[in-house]
N, C-alpha and C positions, 0 to 999 in steps of 0.2 A: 376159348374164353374171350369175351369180349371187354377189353380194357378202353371205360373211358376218358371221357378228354378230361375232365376232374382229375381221376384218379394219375392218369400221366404227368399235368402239371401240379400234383401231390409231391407226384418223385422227381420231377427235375430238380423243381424248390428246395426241395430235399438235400439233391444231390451238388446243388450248387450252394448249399448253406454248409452242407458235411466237407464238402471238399479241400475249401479252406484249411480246416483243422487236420483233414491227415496233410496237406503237405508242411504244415507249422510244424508238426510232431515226425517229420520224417516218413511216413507211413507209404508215402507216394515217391518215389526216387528213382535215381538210375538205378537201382541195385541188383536188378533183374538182366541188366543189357550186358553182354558182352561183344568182343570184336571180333570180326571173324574169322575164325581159323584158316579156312581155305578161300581161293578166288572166287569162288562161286556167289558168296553174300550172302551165305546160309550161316544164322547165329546156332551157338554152340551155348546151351547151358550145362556147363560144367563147373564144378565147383570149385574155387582156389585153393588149395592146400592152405593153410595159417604158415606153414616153412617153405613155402614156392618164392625162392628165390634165385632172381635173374644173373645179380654178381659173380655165380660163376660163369654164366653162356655170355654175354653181352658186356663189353667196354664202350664208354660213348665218349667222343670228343668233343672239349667246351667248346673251342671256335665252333665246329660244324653242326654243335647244339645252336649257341648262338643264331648261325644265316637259317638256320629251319624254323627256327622259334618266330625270327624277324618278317619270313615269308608267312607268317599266318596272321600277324598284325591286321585288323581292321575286319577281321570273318566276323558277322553279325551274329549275335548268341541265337541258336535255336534249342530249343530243351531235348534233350535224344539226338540231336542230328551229331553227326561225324565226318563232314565234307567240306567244302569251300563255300557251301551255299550258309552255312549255320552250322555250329555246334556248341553244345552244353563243356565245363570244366572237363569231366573226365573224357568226352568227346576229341579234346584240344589235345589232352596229355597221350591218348591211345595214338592218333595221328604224328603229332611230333616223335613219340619213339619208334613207330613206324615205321617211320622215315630215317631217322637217324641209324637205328640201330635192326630194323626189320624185326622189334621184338612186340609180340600181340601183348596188350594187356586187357586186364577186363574193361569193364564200360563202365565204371561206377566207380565213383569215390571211396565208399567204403570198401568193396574188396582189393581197390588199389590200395586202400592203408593196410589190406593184410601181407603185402608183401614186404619184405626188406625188412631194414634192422631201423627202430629208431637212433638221432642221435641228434646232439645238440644244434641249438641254432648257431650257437659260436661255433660250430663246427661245419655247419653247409657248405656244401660245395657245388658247384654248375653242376645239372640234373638230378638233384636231389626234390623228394615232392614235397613240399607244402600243403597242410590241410589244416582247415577251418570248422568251426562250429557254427548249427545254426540252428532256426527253427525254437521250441520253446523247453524240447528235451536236452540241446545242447550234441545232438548227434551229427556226426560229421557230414556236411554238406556242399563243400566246394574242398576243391585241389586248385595248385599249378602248382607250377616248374619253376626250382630255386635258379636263378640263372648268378647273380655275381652282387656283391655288396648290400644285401639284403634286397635285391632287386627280384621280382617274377613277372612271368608271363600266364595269363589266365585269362579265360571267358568270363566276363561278367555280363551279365543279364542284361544293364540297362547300355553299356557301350561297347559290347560283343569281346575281341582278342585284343584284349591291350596292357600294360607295362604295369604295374604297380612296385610300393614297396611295401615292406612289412613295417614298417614305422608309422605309418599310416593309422588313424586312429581308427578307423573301423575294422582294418585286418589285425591291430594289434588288441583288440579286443578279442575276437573269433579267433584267434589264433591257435591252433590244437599241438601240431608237431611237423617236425621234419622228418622225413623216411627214406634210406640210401638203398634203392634198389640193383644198382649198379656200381659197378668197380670204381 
């Protein structure tokens, strides 16, 4: 069947007027990405248990959270990426516990809120996750890492890997919960 030039710049238009609105509504996300299981860099869609949690296998240490967290300062945000060249929030947080702890987590903000227990912000402690609301449903769309005094560490879009606090009036707007997936 022959598709013409009309009809193709029909559906791009299309597809770049539609596009907007799934990623406002969450529609378009990491939700699909996980890290990978084995060395090879072959992804594994498997599905997170809702009770999959790390607390018993993995303890992390604040200092040696701290020097890992510091070493990823300034990685420029790339959306899906997970390397030194660019990476998205959940990107930042699979790497860092990586590191720290050699523990896989998914690739997505939302199935990393299905792990661990909530628990207050009066209560955070070094590597506890932070997660935010966005888009116009309100459905979770950025993480990081509670590091110390209501301070985190996170990829943002427009300044890649870097420090914020939660007092900040645009995280303390979006602000959803804190999650302790670890001892």
């Amino acid at each position: 069947m022959r598709v013409t030039y009309a009809y193709r710049r029909l559906i791009r238009v299309g597809m770049l007027l539609f596009l907007p609105v799934l990623l406002l509504t969450g529609c378009i996300s990491s939700s699909i990405r996980f890290t990978s299981a084995s060395g090879n860099g072959t992804s594994q869609r498997t599905k997170v248990p809702a009770d999959w949690d790390y607390r018993s296998t993995y303890s992390i240490s604040c200092g040696r959270l701290g020097q890992v967290a510091h070493g990823y300062l300034g990685i420029r945000y790339r959306y899906g990426g997970m390397n030194r060249n660019g990476t998205d929030c959940s990107g930042l947080v699979c790497m860092i516990y990586n590191d720290v702890a050699k523990a896989k987590l998914p690739h997505s903000s939302r199935r990393q809120r299905q792990l661990g227990r909530v628990v207050a912000l009066r209560n955070a402690k070094c590597g506890d996750l932070v997660f935010f609301r966005g888009g116009i449903f309100g459905a979770i769309t950025h993480v990081g890492i509670y590091l110390d005094n209501n301070r985190f560490i996170h990829a943002s879009t427009k300044r890649g890997v870097i420090y914020s606090r939660l007092e900040e009036e645009y995280y303390k707007k979006r602000f959803a919960e804190v999650r302790r997936i670890f001892k």
